[in-house]
N, C-alpha and C positions, 0 to 999 in steps of 0.2 A: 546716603544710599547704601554703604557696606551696611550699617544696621540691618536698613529693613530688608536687604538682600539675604542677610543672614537668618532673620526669623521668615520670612516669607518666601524664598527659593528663588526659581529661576521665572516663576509668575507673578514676581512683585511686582504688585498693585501702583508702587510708589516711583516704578520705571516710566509710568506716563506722567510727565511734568504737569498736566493739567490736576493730576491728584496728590502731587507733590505741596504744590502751591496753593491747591482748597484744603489741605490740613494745616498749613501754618495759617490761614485767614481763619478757618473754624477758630485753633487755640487761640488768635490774637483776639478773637471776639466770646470765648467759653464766658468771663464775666457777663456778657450784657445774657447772656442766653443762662446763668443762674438764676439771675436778680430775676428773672421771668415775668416784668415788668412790658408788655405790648410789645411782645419780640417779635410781631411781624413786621415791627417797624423799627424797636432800638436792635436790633440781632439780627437781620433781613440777609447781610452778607454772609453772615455765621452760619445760619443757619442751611442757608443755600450750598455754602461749603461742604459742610457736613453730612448735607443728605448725597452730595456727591460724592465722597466719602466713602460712604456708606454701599454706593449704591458699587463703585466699585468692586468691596468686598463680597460685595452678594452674589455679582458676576464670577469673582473668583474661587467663591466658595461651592457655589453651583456647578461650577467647572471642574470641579473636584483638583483646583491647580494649590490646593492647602495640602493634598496629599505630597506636593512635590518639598513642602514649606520645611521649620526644621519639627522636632518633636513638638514644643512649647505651640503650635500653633496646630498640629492635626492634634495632639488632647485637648485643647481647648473646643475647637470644633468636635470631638469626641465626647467631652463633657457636656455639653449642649444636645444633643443629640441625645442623648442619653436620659435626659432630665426634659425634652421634649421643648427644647428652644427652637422657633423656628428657623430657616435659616436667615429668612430678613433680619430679624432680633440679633442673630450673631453676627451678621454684618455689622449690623448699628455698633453692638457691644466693640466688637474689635474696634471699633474707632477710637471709645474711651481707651481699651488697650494699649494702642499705637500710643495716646497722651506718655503712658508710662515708659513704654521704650525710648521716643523720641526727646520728650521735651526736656529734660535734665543735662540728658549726656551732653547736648551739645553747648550750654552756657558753661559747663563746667570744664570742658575742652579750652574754651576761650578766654576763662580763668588760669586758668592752671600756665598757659603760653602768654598771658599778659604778665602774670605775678614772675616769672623762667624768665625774660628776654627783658624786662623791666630791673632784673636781681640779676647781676652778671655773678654774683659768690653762689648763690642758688643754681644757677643754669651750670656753671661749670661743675659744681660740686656732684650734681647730678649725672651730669654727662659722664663726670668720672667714671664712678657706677656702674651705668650699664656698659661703659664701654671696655668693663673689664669683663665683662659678659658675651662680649662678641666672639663667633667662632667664624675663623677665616679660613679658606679652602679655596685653590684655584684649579680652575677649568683646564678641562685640555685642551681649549681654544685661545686660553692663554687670560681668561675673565676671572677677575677675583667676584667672591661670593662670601660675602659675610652675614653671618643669620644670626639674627637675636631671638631669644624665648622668653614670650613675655613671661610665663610661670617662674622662669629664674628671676625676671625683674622683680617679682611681687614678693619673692623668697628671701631676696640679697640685695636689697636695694632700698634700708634703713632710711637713707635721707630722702630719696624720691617718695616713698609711702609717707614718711614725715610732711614733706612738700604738698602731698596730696591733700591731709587730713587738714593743712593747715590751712590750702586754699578754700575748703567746703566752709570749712570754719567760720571763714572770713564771709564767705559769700551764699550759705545755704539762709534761708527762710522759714523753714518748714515749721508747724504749732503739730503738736499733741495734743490731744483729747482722749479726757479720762473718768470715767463715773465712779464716784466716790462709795465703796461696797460698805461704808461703815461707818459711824460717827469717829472722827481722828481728828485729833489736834497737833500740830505743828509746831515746836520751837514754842511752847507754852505759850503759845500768842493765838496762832488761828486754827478757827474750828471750821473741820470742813465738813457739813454735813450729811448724812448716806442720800444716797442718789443725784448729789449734787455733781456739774458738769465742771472738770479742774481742764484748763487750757493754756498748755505751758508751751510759748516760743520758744523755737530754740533761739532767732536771734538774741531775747533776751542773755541766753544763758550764756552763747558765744561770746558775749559782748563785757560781761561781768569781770571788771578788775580783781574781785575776791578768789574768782576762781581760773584767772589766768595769769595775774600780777599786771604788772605798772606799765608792760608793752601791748597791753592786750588788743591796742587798735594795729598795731604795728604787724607784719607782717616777718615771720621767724619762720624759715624752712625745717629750721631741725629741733620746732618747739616738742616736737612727739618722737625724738629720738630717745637714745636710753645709752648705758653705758658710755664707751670711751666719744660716742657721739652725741653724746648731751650738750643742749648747749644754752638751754630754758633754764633763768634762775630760780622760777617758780613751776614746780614740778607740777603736770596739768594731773585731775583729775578724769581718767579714760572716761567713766561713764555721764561730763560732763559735756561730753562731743558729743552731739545728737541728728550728727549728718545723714543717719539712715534709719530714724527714729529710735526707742530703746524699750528698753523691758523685755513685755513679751509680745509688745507689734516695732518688727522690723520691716523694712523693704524689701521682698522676696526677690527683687532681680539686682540686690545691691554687688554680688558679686559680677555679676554680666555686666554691670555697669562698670564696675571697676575696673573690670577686665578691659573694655574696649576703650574706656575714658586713656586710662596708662599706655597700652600700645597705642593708642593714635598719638598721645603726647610723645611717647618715647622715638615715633616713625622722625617727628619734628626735629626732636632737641638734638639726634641724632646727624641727621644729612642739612638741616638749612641754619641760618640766621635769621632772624627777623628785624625789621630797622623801621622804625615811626618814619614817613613822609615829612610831619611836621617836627622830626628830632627829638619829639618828646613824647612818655609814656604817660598818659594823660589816661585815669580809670572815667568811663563811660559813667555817666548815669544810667540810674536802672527804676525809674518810675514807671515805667511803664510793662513792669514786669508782667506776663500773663496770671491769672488766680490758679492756674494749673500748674506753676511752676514752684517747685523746692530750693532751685537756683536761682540767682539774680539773673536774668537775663540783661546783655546790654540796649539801650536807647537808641547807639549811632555805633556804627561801625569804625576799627580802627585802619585805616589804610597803612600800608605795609611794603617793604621791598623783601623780597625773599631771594638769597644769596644762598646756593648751596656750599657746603662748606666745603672747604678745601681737600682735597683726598675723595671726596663720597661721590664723584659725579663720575668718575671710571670704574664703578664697581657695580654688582646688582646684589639688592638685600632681600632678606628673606625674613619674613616675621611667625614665629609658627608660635604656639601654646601648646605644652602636652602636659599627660595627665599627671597630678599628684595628688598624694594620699593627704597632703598641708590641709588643715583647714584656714584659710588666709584672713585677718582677724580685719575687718573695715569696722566691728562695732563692739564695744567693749563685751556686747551680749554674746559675741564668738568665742568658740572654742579658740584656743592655740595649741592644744595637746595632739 
């Protein structure tokens, strides 16, 4: 809900549970409604979601309540408009949209706090970090106030960005597709011919002991650290990580993503504990991942106790972002200068 609140305002569409719950049935059925195989009967719930979906937005954009939204969604309605889309069509269109906002951030949330609370050297390591980050100030009602800025976390906070890049790592799916401009041959073995369609997983790549060494299925928080924080005996290759594609197609909201992925993790690691029901951290199956998703999504939920930590439950926090001139590097194709 903070997502869609923040690209859609104070008239998100996603505030009525009924259209909450018709977008995650749409994504869980987007496969049967590709394969386009008699979806009025294999896709019947999908599709029904969808157009409810849909029909929402149309409502909202008719209402002119996009105006209230953030920029990202009055220029989109702007660019449509512009190019003579109607507004039913941008309705529909936002729905695929919303796939892109939604459906990532949140498996990758639930990675990141399985791999943290699963790793007690990782979760405290981290914790460290931002917690030298925190600024404290009390009230004159006598209330402490300690506020974190995610932009410092993403600036100073080496092991956590390490922790991040390694969780996607582990758990991103995503393939590339690529039209071959020219007859090229490879490693004097393969010839790829012009126009041919090249389609490189990244599972594949994450998963390659040549380019990660002998721990590659293993899980290392500070595999992408550098200096006095290194801790990887095989030094990774950057543009071997392909969590937010690479070249010259990247994922344009990857920093919005990163942004909200990190402060929602950081709210966590910050104020609770997390503790397995059944005592054990047991990783989910992910078969049933949707075809719209870049992330594994999990099978079964992990049930949980949640313990705030000691100190943080008499205090109020403050989570803000401001502006910096950093360009913050999630894909080796980023600047760092």
């Amino acid at each position: 809900m903070a997502t869609t609140n923040s690209v859609y305002g104070r008239y998100n569409p996603f505030k009525d549970p009924n259209v909450e719950n018709a977008f995650w049935e749409f994504e869980k059925g987007l496969d049967m409604i590709l394969i386009d195989r008699l979806p009025s009967l294999t896709a019947r719930k999908a599709r029904r979601a969808r157009d409810l979906v849909g029909d929402a937005f149309r409502h909202y954009f008719e209402a002119k309540h996009h105006e209230y939204g953030s920029t990202l969604v009055q220029n989109r309605y702007k660019t449509s408009m512009q190019n003579r889309v109607s507004v039913g069509d941008t309705a529909r269109l936002e729905v695929g949209n919303t796939v892109a906002v939604l459906v990532n951030t949140a498996p990758a949330v639930f990675w990141m706090l399985f791999y943290f609370y699963s790793n007690p050297l990782a979760l405290q390591e981290c914790r460290d970090e931002v917690e030298s980050l925190i600024s404290d100030t009390n009230e004159t009602n006598g209330t402490r106030r300690r506020t974190v800025d995610v932009t410092g976390v993403k600036q100073n906070c080496p092991i956590l960005i390490s922790a991040f890049q390694e969780v996607l790592r582990q758990r991103t799916l995503g393939t590339q597709v690529r039209q071959v401009m020219q007859d090229t041959m490879l490693d004097g073995r393969y010839l790829l011919k012009k126009d041919a369609t090249v389609i490189m997983p990244s599972l594949v790549m994450h998963t390659d002991p040549a380019l990660w060494g002998p721990d590659v299925s293993e899980f290392n928080h500070k595999r992408f650290t550098k200096g006095k924080n290194a801790q990887s005996s095989h030094k990774p290759n950057p543009k071997a990580l392909r969590i937010f594609g690479g070249g010259t197609t990247l994922c344009p909201g990857r920093h919005f993503a990163t942004t909200e992925i990190l402060a929602t993790v950081v709210m966590f690691i910050l104020r609770y504990d997390l503790f397995p029901l059944d005592d054990s951290w047991t990783p989910p199956k992910t078969e049933k991942t949707s075809i719209a998703a870049v992330v594994m999504e999990p099978d079964t939920d992990i049930t949980v106790r949640v313990v705030p930590r000691e100190g943080t439950a008499d205090c109020e926090w403050d989570f803000k972002l401001t502006d910096s001139a950093m360009v913050f590097g999630v894909a080796a194709e980023d600047s760092y200068d």
